[in-house]
N, C-alpha and C positions, 0 to 999 in steps of 0.2 A: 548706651544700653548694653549691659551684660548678653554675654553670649546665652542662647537657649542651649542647653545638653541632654537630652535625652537617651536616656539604657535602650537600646531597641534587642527584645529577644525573642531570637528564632524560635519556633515553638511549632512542634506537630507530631502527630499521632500514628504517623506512617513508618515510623522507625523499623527498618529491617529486622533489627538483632533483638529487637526489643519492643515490641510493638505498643504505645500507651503509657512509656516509658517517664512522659514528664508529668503524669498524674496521679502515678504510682506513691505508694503510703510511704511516707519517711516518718514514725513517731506522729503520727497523727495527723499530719499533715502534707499534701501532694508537694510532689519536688517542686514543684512550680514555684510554690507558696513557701519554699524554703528559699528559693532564688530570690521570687519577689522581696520579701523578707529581708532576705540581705543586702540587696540592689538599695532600699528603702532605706537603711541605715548609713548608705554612704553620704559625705558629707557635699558633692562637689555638681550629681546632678539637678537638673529643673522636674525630670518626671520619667517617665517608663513607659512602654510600649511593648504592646505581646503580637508579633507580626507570625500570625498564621494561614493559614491556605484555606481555599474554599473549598476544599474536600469534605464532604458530609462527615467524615470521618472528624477532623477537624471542630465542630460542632459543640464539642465538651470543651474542649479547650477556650470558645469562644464565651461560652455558658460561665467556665470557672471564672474567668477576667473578670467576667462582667460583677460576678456575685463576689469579687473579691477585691472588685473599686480599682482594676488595674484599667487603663486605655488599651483596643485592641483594635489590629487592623487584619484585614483578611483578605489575601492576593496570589500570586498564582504559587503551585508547590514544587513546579521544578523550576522555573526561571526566582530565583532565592533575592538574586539581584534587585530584580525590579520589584521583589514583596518588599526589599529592607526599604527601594529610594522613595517607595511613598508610603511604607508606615510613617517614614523620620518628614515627608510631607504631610502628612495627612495632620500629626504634630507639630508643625511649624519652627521644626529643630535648626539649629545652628551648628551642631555638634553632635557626632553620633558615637554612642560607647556602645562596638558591637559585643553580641554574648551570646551565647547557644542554650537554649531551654536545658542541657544538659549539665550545668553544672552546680548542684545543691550545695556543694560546699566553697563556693567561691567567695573571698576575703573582701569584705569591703577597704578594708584597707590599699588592699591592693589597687581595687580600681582608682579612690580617691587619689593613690599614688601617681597612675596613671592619667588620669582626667590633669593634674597639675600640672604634670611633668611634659605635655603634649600642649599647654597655655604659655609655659614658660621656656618655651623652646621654638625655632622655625622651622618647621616639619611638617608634612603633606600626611604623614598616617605615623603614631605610636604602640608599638605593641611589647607584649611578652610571650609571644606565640610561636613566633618567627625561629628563633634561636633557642634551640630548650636547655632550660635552668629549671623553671617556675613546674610543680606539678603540674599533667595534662590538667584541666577541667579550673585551672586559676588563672582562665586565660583572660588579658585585655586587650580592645582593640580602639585605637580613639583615633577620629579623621574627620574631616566637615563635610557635613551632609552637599557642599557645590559640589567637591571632587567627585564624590562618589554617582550625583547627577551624570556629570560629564563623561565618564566613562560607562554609565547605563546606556546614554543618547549614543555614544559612537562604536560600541562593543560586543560583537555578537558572538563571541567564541563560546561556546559549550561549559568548557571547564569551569571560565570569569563567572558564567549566569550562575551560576550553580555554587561556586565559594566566592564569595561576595568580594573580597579584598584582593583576591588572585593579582588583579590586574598592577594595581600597587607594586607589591613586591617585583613581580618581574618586570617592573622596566624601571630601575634605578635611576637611568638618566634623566626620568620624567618627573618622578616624587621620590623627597627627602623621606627615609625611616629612619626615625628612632628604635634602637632595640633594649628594651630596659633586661636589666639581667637580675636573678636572684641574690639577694647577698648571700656567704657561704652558710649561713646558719639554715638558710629554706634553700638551697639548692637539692633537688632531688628532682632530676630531668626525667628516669621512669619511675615513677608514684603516681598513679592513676585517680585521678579525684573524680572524674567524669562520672554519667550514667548512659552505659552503652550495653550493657551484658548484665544479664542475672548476678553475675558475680561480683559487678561493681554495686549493682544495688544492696549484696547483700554485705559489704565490703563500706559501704555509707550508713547502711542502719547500724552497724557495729557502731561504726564513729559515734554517730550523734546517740550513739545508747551510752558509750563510756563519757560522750563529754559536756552532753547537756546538763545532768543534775547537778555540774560543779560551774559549769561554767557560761550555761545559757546556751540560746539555739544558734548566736550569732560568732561563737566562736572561731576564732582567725586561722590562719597558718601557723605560724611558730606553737600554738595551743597542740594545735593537731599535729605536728611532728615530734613534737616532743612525747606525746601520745605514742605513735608508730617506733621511736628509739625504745621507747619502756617495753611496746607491745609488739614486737617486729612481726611476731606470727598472722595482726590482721592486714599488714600491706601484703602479703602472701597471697590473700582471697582473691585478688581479682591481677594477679600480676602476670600470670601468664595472657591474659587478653591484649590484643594487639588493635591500634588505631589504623585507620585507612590515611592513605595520603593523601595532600589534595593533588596534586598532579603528578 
């Protein structure tokens, strides 16, 4: 029996910088529904999950899933860990390709890339996150839902509940990473794709305003940089904003 895969994406309403931030209007439609959208297009998963927090707050987010045919699971909002290892339960996943509510313009090609490239390889977690090449916000993260089990059951440090994959990365000698790298054509390690600030939102509606009427809402990477060499002036909009670490 083929593996189960499931997109499992963060999603909630409590955003510091940005508060409401994945419901917000992209061209007619909320960032969410531009993720789903894209998520939906890829060739490689079984299905999707919108894993959110029981925060009343939270509430609309569970509302749009529902009225937009996505599966939603709803857990706690700081411990992130233990929301993603039973949405991808609660889904009957085999495989989980993590993703963060925040990123409207993320390539499906990419993830498909991704989703392969972690089947075809012996690896305990794949990313393009780790090592920056790939735009922030084109990020992929693919690992099987036992592993990430096993270190929810034995793991109580702060920082792991809270970025979900922490644990991974820092202990080497425990799990194999893949780290896939941009080829030079999409290398641009600061080019902010994400939605974290005013500025990137308004730095996303630019995009999808110059490249949907030629080229649809699903438009990739290399589309969109070639966009940004013609139009250097809108990577500018949102370039001074700066991400947080995870640790």
């Amino acid at each position: 029996m083929a593996d189960r895969i499931v997109a499992s994406i963060e999603a909630r309403m409590g955003s510091s910088r940005l508060p409401g931030k994945v419901l917000m209007d992209i061209h007619g439609k909320p960032a969410l529904a531009r993720l789903v959208d894209r998520l939906r297009a890829c060739r490689t998963q079984t299905d999707i999950v919108v894993a959110t927090s029981t925060d009343p707050r939270d509430d609309a987010i569970a509302d749009w899933a529902q009225a937009y045919g996505v599966a939603v699971f709803r857990g706690s909002e700081e411990d992130v860990l233990d929301r993603v290892v039973k949405a991808q339960a609660f889904m009957n996943s085999d495989i989980v390709v993590e993703i963060t509510g925040d990123c409207p313009l993320l390539d499906p090609e990419i993830i498909d890339l991704g989703v392969e490239s972690f089947l075809a390889n012996s690896c305990d977690i794949l990313t393009n996150a780790r090592i920056e090449s790939y735009p922030a916000g084109t990020d992929v993260q693919v690992y099987r839902l036992a592993a990430l089990q096993d270190v929810a059951a034995r793991i109580d440090d702060p920082a792991v509940r809270e970025h979900v994959t922490l644990y991974f990365y820092e202990n080497p000698e425990l799990y194999r990473c893949i780290n896939i790298l941009a080829p030079a054509s999409l290398r641009w390690a600061g080019l902010r794709c994400q939605l974290d600030y005013a500025e990137d939102l308004q730095f996303i509606r630019a995009v999808y305003a110059e490249l949907m009427p030629h080229h649809g809402p699903l438009f990739g990477l290399p589309v969109l940089i070639d966009l940004l060499k013609r139009k250097p002036e809108l990577a500018e909009i949102n370039s001074h904003c700066v991400e947080k670490a995870a640790r």
